[in-house]
N, C-alpha and C positions, 0 to 999 in steps of 0.2 A: 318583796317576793322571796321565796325563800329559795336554798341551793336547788332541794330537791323537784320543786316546782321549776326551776329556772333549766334542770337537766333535761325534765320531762317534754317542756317544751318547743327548745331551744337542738340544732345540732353541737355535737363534742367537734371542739379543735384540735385540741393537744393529741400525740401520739399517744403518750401514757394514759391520756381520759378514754381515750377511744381504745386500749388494751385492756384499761379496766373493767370498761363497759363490757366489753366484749367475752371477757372471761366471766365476769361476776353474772353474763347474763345467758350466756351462750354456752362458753365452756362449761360451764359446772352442770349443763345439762343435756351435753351437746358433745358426748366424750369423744366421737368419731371424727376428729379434726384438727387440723395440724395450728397453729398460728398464723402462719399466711391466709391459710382458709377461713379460718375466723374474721380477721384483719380485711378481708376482702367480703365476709357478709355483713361487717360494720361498715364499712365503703358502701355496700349497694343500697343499706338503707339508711344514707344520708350521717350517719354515726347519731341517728335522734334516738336519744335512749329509753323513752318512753315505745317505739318501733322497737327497739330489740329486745325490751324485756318482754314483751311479746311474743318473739320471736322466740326467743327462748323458751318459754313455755308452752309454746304452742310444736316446735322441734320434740318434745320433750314427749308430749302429749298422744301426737301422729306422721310424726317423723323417724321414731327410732333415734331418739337424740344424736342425727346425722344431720349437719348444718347443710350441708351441700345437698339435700333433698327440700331446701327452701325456694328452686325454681321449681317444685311441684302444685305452689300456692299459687294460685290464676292473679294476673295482675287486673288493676280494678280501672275502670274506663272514669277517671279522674283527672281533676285538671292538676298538670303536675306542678303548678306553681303555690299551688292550695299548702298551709303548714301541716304538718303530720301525713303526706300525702301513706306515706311507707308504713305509718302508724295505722293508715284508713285499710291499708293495705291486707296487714294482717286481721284487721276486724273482721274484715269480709269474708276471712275463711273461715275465721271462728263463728261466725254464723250461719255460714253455709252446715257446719257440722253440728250445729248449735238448731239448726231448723226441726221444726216440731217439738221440740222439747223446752220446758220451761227455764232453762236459763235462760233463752234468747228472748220471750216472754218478761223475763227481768231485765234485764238490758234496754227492751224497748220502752217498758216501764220507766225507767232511769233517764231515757231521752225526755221525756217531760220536763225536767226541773231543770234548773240550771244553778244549784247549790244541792246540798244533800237531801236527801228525801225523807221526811218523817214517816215514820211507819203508817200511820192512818191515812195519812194524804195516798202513799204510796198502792194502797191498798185500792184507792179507786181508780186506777191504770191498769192495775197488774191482771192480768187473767187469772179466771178460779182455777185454784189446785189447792191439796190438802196440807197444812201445816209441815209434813213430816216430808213431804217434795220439794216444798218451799225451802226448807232448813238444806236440806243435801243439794238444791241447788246452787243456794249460796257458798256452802263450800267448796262446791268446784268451782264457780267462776272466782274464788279468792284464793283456789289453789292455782288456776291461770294469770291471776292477778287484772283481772280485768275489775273487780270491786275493790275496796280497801276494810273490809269488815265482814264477817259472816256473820256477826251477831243480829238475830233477827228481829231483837227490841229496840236496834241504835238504828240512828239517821244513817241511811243507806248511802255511801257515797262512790262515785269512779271519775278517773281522770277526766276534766273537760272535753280533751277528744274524743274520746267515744262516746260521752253524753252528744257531742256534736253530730258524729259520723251516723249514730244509732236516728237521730232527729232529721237530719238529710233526706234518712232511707224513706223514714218513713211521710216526711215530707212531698215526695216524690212517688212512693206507691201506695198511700194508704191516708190519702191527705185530709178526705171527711172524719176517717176513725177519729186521725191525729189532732183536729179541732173541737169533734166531739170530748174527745180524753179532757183537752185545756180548757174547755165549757163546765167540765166536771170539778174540775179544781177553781177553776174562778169562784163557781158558787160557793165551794165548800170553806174558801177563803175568807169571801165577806161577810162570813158567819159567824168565824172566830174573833173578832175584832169589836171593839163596841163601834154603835154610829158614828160617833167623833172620838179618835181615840184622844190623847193628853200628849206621852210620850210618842219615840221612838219604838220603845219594847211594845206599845201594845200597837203602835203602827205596823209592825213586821207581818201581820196579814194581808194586810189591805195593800201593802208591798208587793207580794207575793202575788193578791188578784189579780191587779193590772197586768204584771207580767204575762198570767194564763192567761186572762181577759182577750189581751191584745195578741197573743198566740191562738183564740180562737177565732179570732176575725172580728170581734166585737169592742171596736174602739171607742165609737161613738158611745155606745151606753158606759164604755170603763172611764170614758174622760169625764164625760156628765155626771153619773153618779159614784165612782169611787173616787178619783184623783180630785174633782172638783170638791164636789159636795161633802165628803169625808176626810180629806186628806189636808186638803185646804182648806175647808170650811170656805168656801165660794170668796168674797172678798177681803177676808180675814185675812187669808196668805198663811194660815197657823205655822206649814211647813219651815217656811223660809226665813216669816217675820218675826213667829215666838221660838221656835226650835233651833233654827241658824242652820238648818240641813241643806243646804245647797248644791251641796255631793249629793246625796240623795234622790233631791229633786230633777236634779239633771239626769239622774239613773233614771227615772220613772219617766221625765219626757222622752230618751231615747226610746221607746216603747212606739211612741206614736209616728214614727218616719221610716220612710220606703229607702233612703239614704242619708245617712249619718248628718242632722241636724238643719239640711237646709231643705229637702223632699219630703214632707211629709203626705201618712197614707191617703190616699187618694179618698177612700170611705168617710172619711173627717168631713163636717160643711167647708165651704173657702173661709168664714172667718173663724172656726176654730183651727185650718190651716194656719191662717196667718198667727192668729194666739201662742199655739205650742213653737214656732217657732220665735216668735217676739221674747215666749216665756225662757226656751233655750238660750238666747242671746241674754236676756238676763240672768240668769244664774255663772253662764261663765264668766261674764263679766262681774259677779260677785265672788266667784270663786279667783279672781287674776288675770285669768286667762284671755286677756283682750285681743289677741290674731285670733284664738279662736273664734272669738263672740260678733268678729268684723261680718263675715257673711252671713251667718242668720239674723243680724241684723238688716242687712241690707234688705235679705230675701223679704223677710218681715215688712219692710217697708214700701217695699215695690210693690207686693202683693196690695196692701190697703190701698195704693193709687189705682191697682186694678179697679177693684172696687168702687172708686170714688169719695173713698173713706179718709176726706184730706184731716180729721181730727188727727187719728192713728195712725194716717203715713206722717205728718207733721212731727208725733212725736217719735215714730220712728227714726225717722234721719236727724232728728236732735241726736238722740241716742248714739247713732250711730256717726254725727257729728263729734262728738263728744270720745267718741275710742279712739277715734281717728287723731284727734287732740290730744291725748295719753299717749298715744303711740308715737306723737312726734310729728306727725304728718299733717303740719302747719296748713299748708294752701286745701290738703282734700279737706281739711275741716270746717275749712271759711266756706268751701265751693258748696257743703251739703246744708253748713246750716243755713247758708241764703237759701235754698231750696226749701227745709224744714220752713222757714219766714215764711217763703211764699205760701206755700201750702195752709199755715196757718192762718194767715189773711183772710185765704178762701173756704175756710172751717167753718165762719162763724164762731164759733167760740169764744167766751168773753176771755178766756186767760192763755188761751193758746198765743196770739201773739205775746201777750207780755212776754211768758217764759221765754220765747221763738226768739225774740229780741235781746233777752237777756246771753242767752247760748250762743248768736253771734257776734255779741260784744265783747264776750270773753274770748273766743276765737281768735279776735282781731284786735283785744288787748296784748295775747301771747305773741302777736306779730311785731309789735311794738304799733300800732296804729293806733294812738292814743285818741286820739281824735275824732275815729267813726266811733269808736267802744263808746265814748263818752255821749256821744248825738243818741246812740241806739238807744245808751243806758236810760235817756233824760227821757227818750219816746217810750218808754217800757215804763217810766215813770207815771208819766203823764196817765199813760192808758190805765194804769192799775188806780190813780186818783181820781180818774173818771169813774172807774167802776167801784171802787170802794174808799168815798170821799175820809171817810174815817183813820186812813191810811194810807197817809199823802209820801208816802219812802218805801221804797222797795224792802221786803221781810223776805225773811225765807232766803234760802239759796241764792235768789236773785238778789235780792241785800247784801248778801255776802261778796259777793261776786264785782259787783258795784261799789264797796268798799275797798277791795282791791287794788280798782284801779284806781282811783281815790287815794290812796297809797303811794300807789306810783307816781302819781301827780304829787307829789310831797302834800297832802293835806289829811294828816292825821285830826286835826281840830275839828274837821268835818264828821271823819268817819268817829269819833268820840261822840258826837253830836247825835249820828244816826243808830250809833248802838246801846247807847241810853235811850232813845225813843222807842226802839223795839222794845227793851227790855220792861217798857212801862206797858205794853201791851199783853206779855206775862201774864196779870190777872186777869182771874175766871171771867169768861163771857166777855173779854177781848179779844183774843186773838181769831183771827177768822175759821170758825168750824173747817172752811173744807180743807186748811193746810194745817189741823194740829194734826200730830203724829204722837205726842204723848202728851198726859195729863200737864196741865201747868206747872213751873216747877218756884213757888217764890225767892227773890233774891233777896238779899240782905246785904249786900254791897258788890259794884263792879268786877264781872272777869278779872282777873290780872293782869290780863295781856290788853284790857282797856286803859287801867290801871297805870301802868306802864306808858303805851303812847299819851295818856295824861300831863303824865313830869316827865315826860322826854323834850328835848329843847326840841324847836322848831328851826327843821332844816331846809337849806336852797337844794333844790333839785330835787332828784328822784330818789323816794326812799326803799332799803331792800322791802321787797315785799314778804309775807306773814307765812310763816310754813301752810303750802295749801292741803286739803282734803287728797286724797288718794282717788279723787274723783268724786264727784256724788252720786248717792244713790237711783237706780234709774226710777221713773215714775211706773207705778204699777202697771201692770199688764192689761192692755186696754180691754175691757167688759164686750162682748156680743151682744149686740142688736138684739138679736132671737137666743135669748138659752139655747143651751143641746138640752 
């Protein structure tokens, strides 16, 4: 964030910041006043200098650049713990005096976006008036400084807070216009975009819709066909899997919730509730962020028990087993994935217990409980050679995981044993369709670190174990029953 963003939003502390403010914003427009009097209208408004350049220009303006004619501006029936309250403050007058005439027509225009506004887009908010109005309006709201540009071919832009405070108002009085306007831009958005785009650059519309989308009240159609069917290309994941956008993707699910990642909007079916939240908890937890990713997991999870949806609450509390376990939190981890087990049990599912079995083994490897990890391993074993005799050793993740501990148990001979056997499964039309994740890749001689535990002498006791994964990846976002 930069200084100037960091002033605008933030109040001054220092004496000297809150004299310079005060001069550079006040004084130099505001000649009828002494320094204490300045120093004491930077006091009333918080010293937030975004508030006083305001202030300033708005003294300037309809004050007779007389500071102390600033209890002339009606204070605004707002919550005062709101940020920029003192900023909202001075808005209010400016469009009190700003009413019926087209700057405040631009301003409300402006409340729409929430980045700069291209001139076209812009164009289908704005109220009709003639080019040569539009022009002189811009630069008086840029000689108030409520825009950062009068040029009227550039991307229009003004400080966050009054794209907020302008958005509020109209939130609040004029709430049909206001979804009508974000109706107007959605469309005009998924039009600029090809059906699937490639990139990010040519994603940046389809960016944009969802936002208007979901500001006109229309989630359900923006999550089914933009975010899903375009953005994600439905089980492709393009976003996340080919792109690696997972900032992104968390910006566009914040769209779909009534509060910040674990309430989503009510308008949603329950199991595209439960999805965008599932879908949230997975992206922070791809982005690091595992305290955050703890409660929308959960939420996620509980919701499909609602339901009776033991596949996806199973793998939920895996999941969410598994943070808990990253995070340190030994015993909640053991407690959920028996939960996760159980639930799988009653899934039906041919693979859910395996994995369910495999995730509390590991659990209760990290405990030192060598002993159940091992029993769980051999039944996750067993179950997976039942179901695909072909494939009598744990692959995949759960192979990994089960060499581990196998490790721990000093039996590297072993785990050499099972990681040449997988790697023999490598070729085409081995490995099990529903777990490849990428094209086969041929070997032409052992890992290294196979390699290695090969000519390593064979030691008594417990060997260290092998740097692990930073976690694994979670399993995709569970599919809806019913499309939206």
């Amino acid at each position: 964030m930069s200084r100037t963003t960091r002033l605008a939003r933030n109040p001054l502390t220092s004496t000297t910041s809150i004299r310079s403010t005060a001069r550079n914003t006040c004084a130099t427009s505001a000649s009828k006043a002494s320094e204490e009097e300045l120093r004491e209208a930077s006091t009333a408004y918080a010293n937030h200098a975004l508030a006083l350049t305001l202030l300033g220009t708005y003294l300037v303006d309809f004050c007779d650049k007389d500071v102390r004619r600033r209890i002339e501006i009606p204070k605004l029936m707002v919550d005062e713990l709101k940020a920029g309250v003192h900023a909202r403050h001075v808005m209010a007058a400016y469009a009190r005096v700003f009413e019926g005439k087209p700057e405040l027509g631009i301003l409300r225009a402006l409340a729409y976006f929430d980045r700069p506004a291209e001139p076209a887009a812009l164009k289908l908010v704005l109220p009709a008036m003639p080019d040569l109005t539009y022009k002189a309006a811009l630069k008086r709201l840029r000689a108030a400084r409520l825009i950062l540009t009068a040029d009227p071919t550039a991307p229009l832009d003004c400080h966050p807070l009054i794209r907020e405070h302008f958005a509020a108002v109209m939130r609040e009085t004029a709430p049909e216009s206001f979804r009508d306007g974000h109706s107007r831009l959605y469309e005009y958005y998924c039009k600029q975009a090809p059906e699937q785009p490639d990139t990010l650059k040519e994603m940046a519309p389809l960016f944009y819709a969802v936002y208007h989308g979901c500001q006109a009240g229309r989630h359900q159609e923006v999550l089914s066909d933009v975010y899903r069917n375009r953005i994600l290309r439905r089980n492709e994941f393009y976003l996340v899997k080919k792109l690696g956008a997972f900032g992104m993707d968390l910006s566009l699910l914040s769209n779909f919730f009534e509060s910040p990642r674990t309430v989503p909007i009510v308008s949603l079916s329950p199991v595209n509730q439960t999805w965008v939240t599932f879908s949230t908890a997975y992206a922070l937890r791809a982005l690091g962020r595992l305290g955050d990713a703890v409660d929308p997991a959960r939420v996620s999870a509980d919701d499909a028990v609602k339901r009776n949806d033991w596949r996806n609450a199973s793998v939920g509390y895996s999941n969410l087993s598994v943070l808990h376990l990253r995070l340190g939190n030994l015993l909640q981890a053991i407690e959920i994935a028996r939960r996760a087990l159980d639930l799988a049990d009653r899934s039906g599912d041919r693979f859910q217990p395996i994995t369910k079995r495999a995730t509390l083994a590991d659990a209760l490897h990290q405990t030192g409980n060598l002993a159940e990890s091992a029993r769980l391993f051999e039944e996750a074993e067993r179950l997976q050679s039942e179901q695909q005799f072909e494939y009598p050793t744990l692959y995949s993740l759960q192979g990994y995981l089960y060499c581990d501990l196998l490790l721990s148990q000093g039996q590297p001979t072993e785990v050499l044993r099972r990681a040449s056997l997988t790697l023999t499964w490598t070729e085409p039309r081995s490995f099990p369709p529903r777990h490849r994740t990428r094209p086969p890749q041929p070997r032409s001689r052992l890992p290294t670190w196979i390699r290695r535990i090969s000519h390593a002498p064979q030691p008594s006791g417990r060997l260290p174990a092998p740097c692990r994964y930073d976690g694994p990846p979670p399993p995709r976002p569970p599919r809806p029953r019913h499309p939206a």
